[in-house]
N, C-alpha and C positions, 0 to 999 in steps of 0.2 A: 480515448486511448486506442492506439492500433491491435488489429488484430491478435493473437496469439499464435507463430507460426510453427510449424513443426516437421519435421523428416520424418517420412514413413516406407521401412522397409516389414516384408512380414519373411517366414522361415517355414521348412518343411521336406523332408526327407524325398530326397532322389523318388523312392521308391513308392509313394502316394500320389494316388493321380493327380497331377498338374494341376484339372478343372477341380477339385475340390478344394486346393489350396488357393489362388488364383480366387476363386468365387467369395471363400471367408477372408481372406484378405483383401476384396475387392467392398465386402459387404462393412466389415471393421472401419474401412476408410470411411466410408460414408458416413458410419456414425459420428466420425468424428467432425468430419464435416456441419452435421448436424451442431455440434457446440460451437460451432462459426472459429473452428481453428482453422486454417491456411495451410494446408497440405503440399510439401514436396515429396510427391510419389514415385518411389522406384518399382516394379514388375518382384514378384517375391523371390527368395535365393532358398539355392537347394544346395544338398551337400556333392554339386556335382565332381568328380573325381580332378580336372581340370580349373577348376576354381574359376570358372569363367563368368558366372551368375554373382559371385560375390564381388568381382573387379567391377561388372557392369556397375553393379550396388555404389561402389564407396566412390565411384567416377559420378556418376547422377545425383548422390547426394551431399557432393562436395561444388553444387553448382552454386549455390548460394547458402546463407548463413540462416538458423529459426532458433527458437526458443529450445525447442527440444525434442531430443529423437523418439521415433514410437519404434520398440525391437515387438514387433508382433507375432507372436508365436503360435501358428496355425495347425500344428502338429510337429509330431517328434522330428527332433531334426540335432543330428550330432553336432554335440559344443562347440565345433571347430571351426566351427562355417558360422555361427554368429560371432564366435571373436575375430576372426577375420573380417569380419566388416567392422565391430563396435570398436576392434583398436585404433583406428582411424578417426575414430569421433568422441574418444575417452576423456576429453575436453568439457564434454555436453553433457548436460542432463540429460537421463534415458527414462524412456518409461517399458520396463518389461511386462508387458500384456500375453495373458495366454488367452485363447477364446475356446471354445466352449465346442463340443458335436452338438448333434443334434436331432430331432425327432423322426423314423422312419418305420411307418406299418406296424405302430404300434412298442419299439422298440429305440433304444437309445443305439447312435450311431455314433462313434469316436476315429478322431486322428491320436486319442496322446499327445493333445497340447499341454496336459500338466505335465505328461514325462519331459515334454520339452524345459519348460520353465522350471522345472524343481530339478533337473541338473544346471540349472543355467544359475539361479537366484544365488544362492554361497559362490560359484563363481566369479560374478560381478560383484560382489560382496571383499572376494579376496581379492580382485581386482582393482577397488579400493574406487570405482567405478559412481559417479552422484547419478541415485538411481530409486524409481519405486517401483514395486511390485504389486500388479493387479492382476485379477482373473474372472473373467466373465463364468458363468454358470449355468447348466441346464434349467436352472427354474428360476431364477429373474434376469438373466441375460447379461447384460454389459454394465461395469458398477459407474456408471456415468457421473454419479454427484464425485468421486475418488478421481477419478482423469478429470474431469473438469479444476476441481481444486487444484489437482494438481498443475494441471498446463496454465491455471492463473500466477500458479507460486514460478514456475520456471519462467513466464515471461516477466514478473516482476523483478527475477532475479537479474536478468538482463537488464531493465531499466535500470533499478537500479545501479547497475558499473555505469551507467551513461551519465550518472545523474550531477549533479552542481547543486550546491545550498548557498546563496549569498546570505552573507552574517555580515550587519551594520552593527561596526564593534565587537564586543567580548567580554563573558563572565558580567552580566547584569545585577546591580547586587552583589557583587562577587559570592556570588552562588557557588557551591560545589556541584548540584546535582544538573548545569550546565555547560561543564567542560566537557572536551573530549579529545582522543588520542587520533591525532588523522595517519599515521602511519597503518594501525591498525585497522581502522575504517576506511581507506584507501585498500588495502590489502583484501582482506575478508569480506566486504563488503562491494565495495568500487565507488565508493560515496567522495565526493570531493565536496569539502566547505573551503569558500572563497572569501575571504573577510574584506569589506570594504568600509572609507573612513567616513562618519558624520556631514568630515567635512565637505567631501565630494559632492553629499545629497544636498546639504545646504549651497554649495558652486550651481548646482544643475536647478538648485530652485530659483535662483538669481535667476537664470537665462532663458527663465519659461517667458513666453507668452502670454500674455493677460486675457488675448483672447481664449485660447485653451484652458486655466484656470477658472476662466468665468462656464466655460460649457458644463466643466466638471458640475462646479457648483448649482449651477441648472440643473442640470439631470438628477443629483439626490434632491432636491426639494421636491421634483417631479415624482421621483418612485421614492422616499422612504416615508416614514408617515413620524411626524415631530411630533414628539408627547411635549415636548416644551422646545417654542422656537428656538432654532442657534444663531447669535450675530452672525455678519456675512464676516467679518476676521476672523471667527471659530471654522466657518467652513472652507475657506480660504487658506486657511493654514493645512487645512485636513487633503485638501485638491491638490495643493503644491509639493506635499509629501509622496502623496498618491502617485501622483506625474512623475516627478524624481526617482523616487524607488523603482515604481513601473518600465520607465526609460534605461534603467541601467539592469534590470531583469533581464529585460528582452536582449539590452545587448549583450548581455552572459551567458544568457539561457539557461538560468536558474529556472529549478524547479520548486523551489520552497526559498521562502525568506524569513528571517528573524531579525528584531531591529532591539537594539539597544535602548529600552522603554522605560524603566524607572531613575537611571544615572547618567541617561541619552537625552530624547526625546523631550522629556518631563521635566528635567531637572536645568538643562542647557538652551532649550526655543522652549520653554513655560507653557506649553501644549501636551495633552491623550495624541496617539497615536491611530485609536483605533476606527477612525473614520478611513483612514490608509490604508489599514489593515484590511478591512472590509470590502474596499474597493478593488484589492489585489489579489483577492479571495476569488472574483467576478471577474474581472477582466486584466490583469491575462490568464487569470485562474490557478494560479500558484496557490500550494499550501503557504500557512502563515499563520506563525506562532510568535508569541512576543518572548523578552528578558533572555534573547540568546540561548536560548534552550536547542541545546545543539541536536544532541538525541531524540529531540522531543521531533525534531523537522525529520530527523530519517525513518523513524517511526510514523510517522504522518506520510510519508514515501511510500515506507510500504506496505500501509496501507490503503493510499489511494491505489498503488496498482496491483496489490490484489483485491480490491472491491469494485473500484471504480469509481469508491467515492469521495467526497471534498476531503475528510479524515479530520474532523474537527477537533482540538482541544480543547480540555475542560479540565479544573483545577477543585481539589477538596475545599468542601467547608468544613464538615459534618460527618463523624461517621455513626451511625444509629446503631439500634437492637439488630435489625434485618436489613438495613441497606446504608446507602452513602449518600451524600446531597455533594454534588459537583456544580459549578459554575463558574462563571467569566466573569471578571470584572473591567471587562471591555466590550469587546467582538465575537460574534457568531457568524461561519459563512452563510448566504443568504439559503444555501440547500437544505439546513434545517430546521428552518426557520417555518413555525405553522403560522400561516398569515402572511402578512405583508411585512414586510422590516421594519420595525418599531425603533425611532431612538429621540433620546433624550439628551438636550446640553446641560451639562453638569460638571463640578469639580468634584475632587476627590483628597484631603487633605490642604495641605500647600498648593498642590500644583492647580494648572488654571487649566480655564474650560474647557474641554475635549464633547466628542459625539459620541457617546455612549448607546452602545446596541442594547435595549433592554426589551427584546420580541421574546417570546416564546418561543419553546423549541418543541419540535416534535419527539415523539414517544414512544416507546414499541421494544421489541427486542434489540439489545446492543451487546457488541462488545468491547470490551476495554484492553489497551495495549500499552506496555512502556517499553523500549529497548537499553539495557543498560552493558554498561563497558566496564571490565574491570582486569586490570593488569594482560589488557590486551586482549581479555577472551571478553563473547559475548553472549549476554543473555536474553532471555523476553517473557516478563510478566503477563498474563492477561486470565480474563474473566467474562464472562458472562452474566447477563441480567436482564432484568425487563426495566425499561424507564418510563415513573409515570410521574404526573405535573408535579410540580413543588408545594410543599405548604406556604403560607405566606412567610417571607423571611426578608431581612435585611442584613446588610453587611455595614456597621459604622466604620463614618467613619467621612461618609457620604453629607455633600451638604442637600441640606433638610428642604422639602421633605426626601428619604431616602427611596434609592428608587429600587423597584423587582428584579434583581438582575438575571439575566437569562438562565435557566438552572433546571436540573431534572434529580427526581430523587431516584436512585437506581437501586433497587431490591436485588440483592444478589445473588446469582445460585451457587452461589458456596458460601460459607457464614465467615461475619465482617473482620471475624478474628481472626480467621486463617488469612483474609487479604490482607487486613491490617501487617500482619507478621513476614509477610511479603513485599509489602509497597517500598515502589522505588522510587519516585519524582511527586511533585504536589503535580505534575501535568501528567494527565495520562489521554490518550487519544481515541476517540468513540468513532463506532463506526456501527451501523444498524443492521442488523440480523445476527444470527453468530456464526461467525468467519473462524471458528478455532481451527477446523481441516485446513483452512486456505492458509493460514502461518503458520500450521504444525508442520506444513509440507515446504514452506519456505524456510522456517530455520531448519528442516531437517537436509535439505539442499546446502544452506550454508551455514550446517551445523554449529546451529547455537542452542545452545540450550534452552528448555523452558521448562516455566516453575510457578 
């Protein structure tokens, strides 16, 4: 993902020496630099009487476009002269930072950077202004894990509006808990889903290459590891899909895809899907979630770009005393996979053989995310847990012998009742370590709610 960019102007009273403001705002940038954000730096503005420091300001940082602006607040510095810069950029998410004095001969040294920020914070508040509030401190310094969070939520927010989801088909199952409202999710969000036909993908498998089909096919026998061989028309079907889908991704420039898997794929070409899946996971690296799970891919959005990572789905089986057992009955991307990529050819009722991911997945702290919609507004479930291996288990259903499917049992730190009482989607989206700062601060950017 690219960088996280950001405008930085800082603030300080006419009447405090230049060099002291100037040096903390000169020292602040760098930290920030430190978290590998991308700095448009303007010289700091004063309340000079002529307003001449504040025009330089909104001229310099209307040079290009970032994530979001840093209002640095270096000392006391009258209202009037940061809203005349910030009204210029009340478009943008802001981060109000105040920083800190500091230590001299024994004795604490202050500009009144809080006086600054606590006439400012209600403010930009009545302002109505998307915006956090942070303040560095004399005894641990700059609240870095808080700006970092945050400048991930404001550049996701931006991807985000950029972003494209191609949907092959619609309502899978015709499922409720995979529709969704695009006026509103265009609006609130900036999410575009792009629906394209079956038929198209089967047009574009026609017109492949055999030689391209056959490399595919080469290279997973190479890297994945077959718990039980697959015909070459199992994997051949799986490479033609892969090609097709992948080919009309790139020319959309989708960022997530969902295909139409139980009344599509399975039911119409007699083939799993999820050897496709798997491969679009890896190259071109799109999220990918099956049965049109509309919410399930925006959720998977954004959480890849506030973690950085693949954003993989996983579905309930199980919910225990103290935790839940989730897993696929397909596809795992290959990032969490401990080991080498495990799969097995297999059917699954009716439908006929598909490549089944049945690897292990890795373990550790995770957390868990849904986004749900409802009469326009939006919300976002999530939790926190630790995930450790499964017990042995099987899903029937499977022809015999049945196989381990990829799965983790997640102990949860909150009890399964209260989640129970909450859950929105059989999909909910895992991501490793706990990211609750990183989407508290993105739905509070595009206030959504969370529960």
């Amino acid at each position: 993902m690219r960088a996280v960019t950001a405008g930085f102007v800082g603030f300080g009273e006419v009447n405090i020496p230049r060099e002291m403001i100037e040096r903390k705002c000169s020292e602040a940038a760098e930290q920030l630099k430190s978290l590998c954000i991308d700095l448009l730096e303007t010289p700091p503005v004063s309340d000079d009487p002529e307003g001449k420091e504040a025009e330089r300001a909104i001229r310099e940082l209307k040079e290009r476009e970032f994530d979001f602006l840093v209002v640095c607040i270096a000392g006391w510095i009258p209202s009037h002269a940061v809203i005349t810069v910030t009204t210029e950029f009340d478009h943008v998410t802001m981060l109000l930072w105040g920083l800190t004095g500091w230590m001299e001969k024994g004795r604490l040294v202050t500009t009144a950077d809080q006086a600054g920020t606590t006439a400012l914070r209600s403010t930009f508040e009545g302002l109505r202004y998307t915006f956090k509030y942070v303040y560095s401190t004399i005894d641990s310094g700059a609240p870095f894990k808080k700006i970092e969070s945050f400048a991930a939520a404001a550049r996701a927010r931006n991807l985000l509006r950029h972003s494209r989801i191609g949907m092959m088909g619609y309502r899978d199952m015709n499922l409720y808990g995979t529709m969704f409202d695009g006026m509103s999710l265009r609006r609130d969000l900036g999410v575009e889903i792009e629906f394209f036909e079956m038929l198209e993908i089967v047009q574009r498998i026609d017109a492949l290459e055999v030689s391209e089909v056959n490399g595919v096919v080469d290279e997973v026998r190479k890297k994945w590891v077959f718990e039980k061989p697959a015909s070459r028309k199992t994997l051949k079907q799986g490479a033609e899909l892969y090609l097709a889908v992948k080919e009309k991704t790139l020319q959309r420039g989708y960022q997530a895809v969902s295909l139409i898997d139980v009344d599509g794929v399975k039911k119409l070409l007699n083939f799993a899907p999820a050897m496709a899946f798997m491969l679009l996971g890896d190259d071109p690296g799109v999220c990918t979630i099956p049965e049109n799970d509309s919410l399930g891919a925006v959720t998977q959005l954004a959480t890849k770009y506030l973690t950085g990572q693949c954003a993989a789905y996983m579905e309930f089986y199980e919910f225990m005393e103290d935790r839940v057992l989730m897993g696929v009955p397909d596809f795992v991307p290959s990032e969490i996979v401990d080991g080498k990529v495990t799969v097995k050819a297999t059917a699954f009722g009716g439908f006929g053989e598909g490549v089944l991911n049945i690897s292990k997945v890795k373990t550790g702290t995770v957390t868990l995310a849904r986004l749900t919609g409802e009469d326009g507004r939006y919300s976002l479930h999530m939790v926190t847990g630790e995930a450790v291996p499964p017990r042995s288990w099987e899903e029937a259903g499977w022809e015999p012998p049945a196989p381990q499917l990829p799965s983790l049992e997640i102990i949860l730190d909150t009890p399964v009742e209260d989640f129970a009482d909450k859950v929105l989607s059989q999909h909910y989206i895992l991501s490793y370590g706990d990211n609750t700062q990183e989407f508290e601060d993105l739905c509070g950017i595009l206030d959504i709610d969370i529960y």
